[in-house]
N, C-alpha and C positions, 0 to 999 in steps of 0.2 A: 479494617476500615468498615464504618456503621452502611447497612446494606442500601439507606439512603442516600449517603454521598456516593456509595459506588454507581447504585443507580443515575446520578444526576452527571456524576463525571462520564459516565459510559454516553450517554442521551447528547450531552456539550462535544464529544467527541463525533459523533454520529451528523452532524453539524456540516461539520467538513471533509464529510465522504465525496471523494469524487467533484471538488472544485478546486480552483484554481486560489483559494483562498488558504495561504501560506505553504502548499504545493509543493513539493520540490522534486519529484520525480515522476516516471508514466509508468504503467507498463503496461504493454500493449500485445493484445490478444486476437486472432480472427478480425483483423481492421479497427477494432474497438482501442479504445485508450482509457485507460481509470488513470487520474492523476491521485497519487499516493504521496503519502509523509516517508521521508527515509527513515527517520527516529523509530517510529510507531510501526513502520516492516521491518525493523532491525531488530527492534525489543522482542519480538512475534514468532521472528522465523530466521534460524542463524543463516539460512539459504540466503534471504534477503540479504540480512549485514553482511555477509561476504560477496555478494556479489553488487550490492552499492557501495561497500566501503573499500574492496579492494583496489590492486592494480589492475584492472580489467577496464576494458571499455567501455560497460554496462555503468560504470562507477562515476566514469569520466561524462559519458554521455548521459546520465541520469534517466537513464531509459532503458528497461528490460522487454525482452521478446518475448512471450511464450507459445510454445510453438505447440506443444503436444496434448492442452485440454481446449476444450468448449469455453466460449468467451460467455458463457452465463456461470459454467463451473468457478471462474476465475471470479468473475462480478459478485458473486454471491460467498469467494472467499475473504474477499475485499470488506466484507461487510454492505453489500445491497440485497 
């Protein structure tokens, strides 16, 4: 991919960090909430796809906890 589109695809991506604009899941840190894409934390991180796409709660509820970092460590894995 020309380092341009990657560039502009990343930027359009960047877009819809953290809104509620096509959304589909939270995960929620220290009282904070990033509203995340499940696709684009599945693609990323197999922790994610298995734990949005399995039989588990997390899956059903579209909502992950994190209990054991800093809610800027998380924000800033999020991409903020």
């Amino acid at each position: 991919m020309p380092r341009q589109l990657f560039e502009s695809f990343q930027s359009s991506l960047k877009e819809y960090y953290n809104t509620e604009i096509l959304s589909d899941a939270v995960i929620s840190c220290e009282g904070q909430e990033f509203k995340v894409h499940r696709l684009i934390l599945s693609i990323h991180s197999q922790y994610f796809a298995k734990e949005l796409n399995g039989p588990w709660k997390e899956a059903s509820d579209k909502k992950i906890e994190i209990r054991d970092f800093d809610a800027g460590v998380v924000e800033y894995a999020m991409g903020g």
